[in-house]
N, C-alpha and C positions, 0 to 999 in steps of 0.2 A: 388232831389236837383237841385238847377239852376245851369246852365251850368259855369257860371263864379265864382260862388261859389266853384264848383268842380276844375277849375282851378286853385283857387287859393288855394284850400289846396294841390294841383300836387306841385305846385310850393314851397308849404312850404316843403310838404316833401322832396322835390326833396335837397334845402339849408338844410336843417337839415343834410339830407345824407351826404351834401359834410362837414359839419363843422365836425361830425362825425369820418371823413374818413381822418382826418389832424393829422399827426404823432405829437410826444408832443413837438418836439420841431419846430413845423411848424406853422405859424400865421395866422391865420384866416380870410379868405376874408370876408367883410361883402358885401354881396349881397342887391341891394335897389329893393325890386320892386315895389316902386313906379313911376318910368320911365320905361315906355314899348311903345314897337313901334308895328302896325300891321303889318304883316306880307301878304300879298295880290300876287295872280296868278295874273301877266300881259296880257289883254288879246289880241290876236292875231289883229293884224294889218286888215282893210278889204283890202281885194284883190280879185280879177277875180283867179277862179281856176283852171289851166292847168293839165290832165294828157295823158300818154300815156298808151295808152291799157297794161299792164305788160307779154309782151311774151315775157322777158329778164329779169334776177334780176335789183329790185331797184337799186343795185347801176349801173348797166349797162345803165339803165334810164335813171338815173341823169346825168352821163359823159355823153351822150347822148344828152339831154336835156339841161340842162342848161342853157351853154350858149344863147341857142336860146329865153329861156324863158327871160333870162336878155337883151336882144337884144328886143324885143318885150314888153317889159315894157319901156323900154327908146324909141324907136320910135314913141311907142302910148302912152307916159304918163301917162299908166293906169297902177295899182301896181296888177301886174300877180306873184303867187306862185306855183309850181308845188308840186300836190299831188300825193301821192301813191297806189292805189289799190292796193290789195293782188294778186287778181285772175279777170279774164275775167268776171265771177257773180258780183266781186264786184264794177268791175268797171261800168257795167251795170246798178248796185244796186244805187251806189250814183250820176248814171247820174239822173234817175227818181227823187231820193230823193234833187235834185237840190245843192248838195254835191260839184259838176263837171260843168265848165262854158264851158271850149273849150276841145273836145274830140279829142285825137287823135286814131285812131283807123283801124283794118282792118275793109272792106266793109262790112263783113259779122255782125257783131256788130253792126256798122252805122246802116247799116238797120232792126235793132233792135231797137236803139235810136232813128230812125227816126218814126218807126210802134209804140212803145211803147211809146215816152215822147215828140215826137215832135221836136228831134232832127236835124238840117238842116246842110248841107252839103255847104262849102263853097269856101275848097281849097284843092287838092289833092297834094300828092310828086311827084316829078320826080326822082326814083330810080337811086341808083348810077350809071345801066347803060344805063343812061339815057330817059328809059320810064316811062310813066305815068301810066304805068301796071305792074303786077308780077302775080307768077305764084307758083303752089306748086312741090317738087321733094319728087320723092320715092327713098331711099338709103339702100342701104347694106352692108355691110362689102365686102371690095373687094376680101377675101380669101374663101367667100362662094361662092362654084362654082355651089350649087345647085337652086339659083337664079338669072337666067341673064337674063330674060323678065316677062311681064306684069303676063302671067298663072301663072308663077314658085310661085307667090306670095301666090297662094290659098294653105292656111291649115297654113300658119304660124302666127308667132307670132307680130302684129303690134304694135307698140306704135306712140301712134299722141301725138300733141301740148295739144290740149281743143277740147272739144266737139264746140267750137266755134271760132274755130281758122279757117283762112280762106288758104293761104296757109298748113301750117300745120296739115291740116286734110279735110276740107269742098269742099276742091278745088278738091285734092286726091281723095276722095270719090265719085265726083262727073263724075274725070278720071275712076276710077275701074266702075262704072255703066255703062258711055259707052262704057264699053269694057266687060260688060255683068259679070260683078263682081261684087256679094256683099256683104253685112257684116256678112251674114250666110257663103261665102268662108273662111272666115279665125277660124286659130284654135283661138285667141284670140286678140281683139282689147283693150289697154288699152291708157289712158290719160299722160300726164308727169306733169300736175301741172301746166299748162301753158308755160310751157319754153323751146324756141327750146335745150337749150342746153342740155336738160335730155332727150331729143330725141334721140340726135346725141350719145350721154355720151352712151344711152342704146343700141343704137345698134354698137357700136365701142367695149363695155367691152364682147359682146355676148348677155346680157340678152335676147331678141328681135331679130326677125331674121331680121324685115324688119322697116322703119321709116319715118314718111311724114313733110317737112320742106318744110319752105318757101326757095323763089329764095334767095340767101347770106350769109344764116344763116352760114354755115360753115367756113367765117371765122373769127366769134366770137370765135369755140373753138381749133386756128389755135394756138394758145400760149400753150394750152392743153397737147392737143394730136396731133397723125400723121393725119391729115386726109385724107392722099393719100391712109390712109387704107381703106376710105370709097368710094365706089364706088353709081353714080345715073344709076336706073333702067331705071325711065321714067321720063317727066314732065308731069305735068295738062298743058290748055289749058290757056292763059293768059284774067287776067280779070282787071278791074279797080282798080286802087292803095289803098294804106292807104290815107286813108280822114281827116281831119279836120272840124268837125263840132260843129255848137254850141247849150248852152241849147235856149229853147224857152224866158228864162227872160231877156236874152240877148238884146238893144237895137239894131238899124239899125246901127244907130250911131257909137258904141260900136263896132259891127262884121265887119263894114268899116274899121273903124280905124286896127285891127287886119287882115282883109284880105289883106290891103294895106301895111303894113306894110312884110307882108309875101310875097307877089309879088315884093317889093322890092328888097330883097334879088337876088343879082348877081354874080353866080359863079364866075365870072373873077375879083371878087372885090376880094383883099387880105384877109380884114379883114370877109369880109362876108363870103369866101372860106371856114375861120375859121371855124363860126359856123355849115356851110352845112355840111362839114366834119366832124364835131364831134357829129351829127346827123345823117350820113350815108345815106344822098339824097343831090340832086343837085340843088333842086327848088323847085316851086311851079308851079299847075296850076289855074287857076279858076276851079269850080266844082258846079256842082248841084246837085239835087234829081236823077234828068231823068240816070244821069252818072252809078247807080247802078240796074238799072234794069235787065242786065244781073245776077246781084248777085241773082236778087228775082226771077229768072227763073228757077238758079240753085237750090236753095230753094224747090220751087217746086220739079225738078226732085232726090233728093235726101231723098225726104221727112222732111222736116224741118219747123217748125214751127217760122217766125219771129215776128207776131204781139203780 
């Protein structure tokens, strides 16, 4: 039967029902359908697509974010929306599938999207305390007295960020190798789903003896819990910041406009303060490819596969 043919006896049955369904002494709507309107999905606005790597829930993102993305559409005229990956895969996933215009990201990802989709690298942060680098920390419950250095950690129970986390796991790992540790020392190494905070969560409740977090994270879950309960082992070695890079469809044009606009941005401006602070860095730097080579070094020695 044709699709509109079928519609329309929905529709009769549908009025018969309600004339049906009217008590006796209740009066009868007459329904007309011969006026009808379509009914139509509005489709989404085009816009340049911003996201941030998701080592924090979305909504942590977004207060995060925001402002900065509403800031960087009014500078450069261009209509920028921030999207959501699920996980580190996925945000990798729809950088390729050209999903994702400007990446924000750790290094270690970057130079994924650089090896895999041609990803380029244009402006790095300036971390809140004030360098253009960070670094990963190994943490423990500070009432376990049978972990207070680097050895004490073999046999136990790790939980990291992402297998592509860079702080949060790739930096750590790459501390424990040279210090002649590796992922055969521990009784179990598991992931949190991307998110420092089920890191910190896991090894504050007990689950986990030991936990590898970037430089700050703790005090995202300072509203939480104590986290004087948590005491740091060691750090990793400090390497090149989270980057900012763009897809390859990106004009010259386009990536000026957004990396000048980002250079902009001057902590001792009032309004600008705003944004930095609600994105938990200070600034920007310029940035290139060459900037992450230490990353691809580490790669190598930890055995990881980036292209």
């Amino acid at each position: 039967m044709h699709k509109k043919s079928v519609l329309c006896l929905m529709l009769l049955v549908l009025s018969l029902g309600f004339l049906f369904s009217c008590g006796e002494d209740e009066t009868p709507v007459k329904v007309s359908l011969e006026k009808r309107e379509e009914i139509s999905i509005r489709p989404q606005a085009a816009a340049l697509t911003y996201a941030y790597l998701p080592q924090y829930s979305h909504t942590e993102s977004f207060q995060r974010h925001n402002r900065l993305v509403e800031y960087l559409s009014q500078e450069t005229g261009l209509s920028i929306r921030q999207v959501f990956p699920d996980t580190f895969d996925d945000h990798i996933n729809k950088f390729g599938q050209g999903k994702i215009d400007i990446s924000f990201s750790n290094p270690f990802v970057y130079a994924k999207l650089a090896g895999r989709f041609g990803g380029e690298a244009f402006t790095r942060i300036i971390e809140e305390d004030g360098r253009a680098e960070f670094r990963g920390k190994i943490i423990a419950r500070r009432d376990n007295q049978e972990i207070q250095t680097l050895e004490d950690c073999k046999g136990t129970s790790w939980v990291a960020v992402d297998p592509s986390s860079a702080g949060g796991y790739l930096f750590v790992l790459g501390h424990f190798v040279e210090h002649e540790i590796t992922l055969d020392d521990f009784a179990e190494v598991v992931f949190a789903g991307g998110r420092q905070e089920n890191v910190i969560l896991g090894v504050y409740s007990g689950l986990h003896d030991i936990g590898a977090i970037r430089e700050g994270s703790l005090s995202v879950v300072e509203d939480k819990i104590d986290t004087r309960q948590i005491k740091v082992i060691d750090h990793s070695r400090w390497y090149p910041g989270w980057v900012y890079a763009h897809s390859p469809r990106l004009t010259d044009e386009t990536v000026a406009k957004i990396k000048e606009a980002m250079l902009k941005l001057d902590y001792d401006d009032p309004e600008h303060r705003d944004i930095l602070e609600a994105a938990r860095f200070k600034g920007f730097v310029p940035s290139s490819d060459e900037d992450f080579d230490p990353i691809r070094d580490l790669s190598k020695k930890v055995g990881l596969e980036l292209d």
